[in-house]
C-alpha positions as CSV (number, residue, x, y, z in Angstrom):
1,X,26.4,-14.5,-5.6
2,X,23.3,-16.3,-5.4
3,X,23.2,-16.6,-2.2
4,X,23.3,-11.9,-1.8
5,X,20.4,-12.1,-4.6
6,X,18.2,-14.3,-3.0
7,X,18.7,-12.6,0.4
8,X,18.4,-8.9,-1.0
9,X,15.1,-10.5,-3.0
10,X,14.1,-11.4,0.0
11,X,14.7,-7.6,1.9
12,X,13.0,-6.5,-1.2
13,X,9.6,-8.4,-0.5
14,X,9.6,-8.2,3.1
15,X,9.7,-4.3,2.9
16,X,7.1,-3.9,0.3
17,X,4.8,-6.8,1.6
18,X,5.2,-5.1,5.5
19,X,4.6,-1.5,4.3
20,X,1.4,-2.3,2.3
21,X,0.2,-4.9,5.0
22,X,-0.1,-1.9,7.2
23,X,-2.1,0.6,5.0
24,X,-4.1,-2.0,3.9
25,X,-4.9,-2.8,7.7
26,X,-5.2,0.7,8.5
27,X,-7.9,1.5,5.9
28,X,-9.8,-2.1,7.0
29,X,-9.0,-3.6,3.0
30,X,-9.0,-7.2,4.4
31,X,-8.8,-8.9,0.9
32,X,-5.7,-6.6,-0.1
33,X,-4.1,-7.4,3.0
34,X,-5.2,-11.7,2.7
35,X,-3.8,-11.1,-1.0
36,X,-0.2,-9.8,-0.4
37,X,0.9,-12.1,2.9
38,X,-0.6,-14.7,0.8
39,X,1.4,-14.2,-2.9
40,X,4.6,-13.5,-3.2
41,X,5.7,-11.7,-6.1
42,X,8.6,-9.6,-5.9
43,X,6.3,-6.3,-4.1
44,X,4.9,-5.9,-7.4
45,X,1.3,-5.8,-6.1
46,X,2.2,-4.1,-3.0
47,X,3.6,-1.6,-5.1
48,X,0.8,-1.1,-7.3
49,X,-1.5,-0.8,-4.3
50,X,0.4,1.4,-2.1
51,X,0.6,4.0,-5.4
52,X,-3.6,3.0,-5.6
53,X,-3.9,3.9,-2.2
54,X,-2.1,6.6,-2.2
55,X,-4.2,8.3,-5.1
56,X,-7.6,6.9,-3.3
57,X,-6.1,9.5,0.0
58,X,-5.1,12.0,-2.3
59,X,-8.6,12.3,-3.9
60,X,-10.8,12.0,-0.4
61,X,-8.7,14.7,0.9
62,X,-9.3,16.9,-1.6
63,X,-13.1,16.3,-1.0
64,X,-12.8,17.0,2.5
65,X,-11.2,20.5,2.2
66,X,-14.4,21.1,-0.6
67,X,-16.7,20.0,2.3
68,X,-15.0,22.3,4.8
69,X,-14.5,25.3,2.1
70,X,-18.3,25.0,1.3
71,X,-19.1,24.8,5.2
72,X,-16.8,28.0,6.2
73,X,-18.8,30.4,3.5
């Protein structure tokens, strides 16, 4: 049994730690991405920034469609 927790713990953090590594390299954050392959804590930060980074994306693309709106008129 604790053998299945620590290896599905592990699953756990490799998938959050991998998918926010890669947004955070994409969008050139090299302190987030330092930050999460160096702290292991359960995803818990790479959860909180993927959610952070989704809302950052959210809110420049609504800026750009302004910019292009107030450029087609």
């Amino acid at each position: 049994m604790l053998i299945a927790s620590v290896i599905l713990l592990s699953i756990w953090e490799i998938y959050w730690t991998a998918k926010a590594c890669w947004k955070a390299a994409q969008a050139k954050e090299g302190y987030w991405f330092i930050f999460m392959l160096a702290f292991n804590l359960l995803g818990i930060p790479e959860i909180y920034y993927l959610h952070f980074r989704k809302d950052k994306d959210a809110l420049e693309n609504m800026k750009n469609l302004g910019q292009v709106l107030d450029t087609a008129y």
